[in-house]
C-alpha positions as CSV (number, residue, x, y, z in Angstrom):
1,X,0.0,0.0,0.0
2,X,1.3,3.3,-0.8
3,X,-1.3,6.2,0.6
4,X,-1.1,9.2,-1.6
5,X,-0.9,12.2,0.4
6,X,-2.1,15.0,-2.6
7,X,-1.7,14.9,-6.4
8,X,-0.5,18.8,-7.5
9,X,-0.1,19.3,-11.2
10,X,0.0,15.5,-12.3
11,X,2.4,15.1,-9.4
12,X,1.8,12.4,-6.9
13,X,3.1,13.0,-3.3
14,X,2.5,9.6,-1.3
15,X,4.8,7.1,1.0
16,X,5.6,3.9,0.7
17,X,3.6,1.7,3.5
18,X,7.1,-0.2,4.1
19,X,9.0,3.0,5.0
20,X,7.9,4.0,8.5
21,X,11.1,2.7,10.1
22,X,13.2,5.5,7.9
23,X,13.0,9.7,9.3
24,X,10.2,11.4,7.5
25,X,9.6,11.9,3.8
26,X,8.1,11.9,0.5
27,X,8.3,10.3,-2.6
28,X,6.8,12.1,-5.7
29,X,5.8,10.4,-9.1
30,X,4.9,11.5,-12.5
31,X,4.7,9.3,-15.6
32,X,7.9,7.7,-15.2
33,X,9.5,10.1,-13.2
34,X,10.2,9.4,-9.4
35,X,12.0,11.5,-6.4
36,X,12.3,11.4,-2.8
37,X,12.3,14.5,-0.9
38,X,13.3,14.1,3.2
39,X,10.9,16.3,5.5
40,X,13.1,16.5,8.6
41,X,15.2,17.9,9.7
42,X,14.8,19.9,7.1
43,X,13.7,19.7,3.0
44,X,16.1,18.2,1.1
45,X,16.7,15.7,-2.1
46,X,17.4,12.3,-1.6
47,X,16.9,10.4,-5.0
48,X,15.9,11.3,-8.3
49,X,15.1,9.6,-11.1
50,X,13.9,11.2,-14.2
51,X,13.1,14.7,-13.0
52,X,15.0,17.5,-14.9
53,X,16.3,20.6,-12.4
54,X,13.8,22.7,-13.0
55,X,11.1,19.9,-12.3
56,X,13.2,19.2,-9.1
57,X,13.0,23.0,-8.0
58,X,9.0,23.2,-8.1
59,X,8.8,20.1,-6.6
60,X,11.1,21.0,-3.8
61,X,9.0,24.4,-3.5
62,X,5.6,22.6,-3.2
63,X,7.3,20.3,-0.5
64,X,8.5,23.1,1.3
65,X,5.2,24.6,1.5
66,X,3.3,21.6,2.6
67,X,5.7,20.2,5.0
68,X,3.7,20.4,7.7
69,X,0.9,18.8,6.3
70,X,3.3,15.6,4.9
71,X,4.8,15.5,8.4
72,X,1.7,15.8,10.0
73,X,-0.1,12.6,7.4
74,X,3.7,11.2,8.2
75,X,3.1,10.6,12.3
76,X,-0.5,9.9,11.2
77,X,0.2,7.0,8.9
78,X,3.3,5.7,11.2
79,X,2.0,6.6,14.2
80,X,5.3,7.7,15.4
């Protein structure tokens, strides 16, 4: 199970149901395209694979301004 969070411009923001032992974050898909942003301790890239820098940068933008509502879903989900 992978419970989406939001879809923003064909974009996908969701976790992965197996991930809840790893610190917080995201992983964002679309088409073929897939990234992992961390949520704490603060925003940053951890994989990408597909996304061209400027796709990176929006995505990074819209993370940063719903990080508290990914973190927030995140301790929901986990229960952490």
């Amino acid at each position: 199970m992978s419970p989406t969070v939001v879809i923003i411009d064909g974009a996908r923001f969701f976790f992965f149901s197996n991930e809840g032992n790893e610190k917080p974050h995201v992983h964002v898909q679309k088409g073929s395209h897939l990234c992992k942003f961390w949520l704490a301790p603060k925003v940053r890239l951890a994989h990408n694979s597909g996304f061209k820098l400027h796709e990176l940068r929006k995505i990074e933008a819209i993370v940063l301004e719903n990080r508290e509502i990914f973190l927030r879903r995140w301790y929901e989900f986990f229960k952490t």
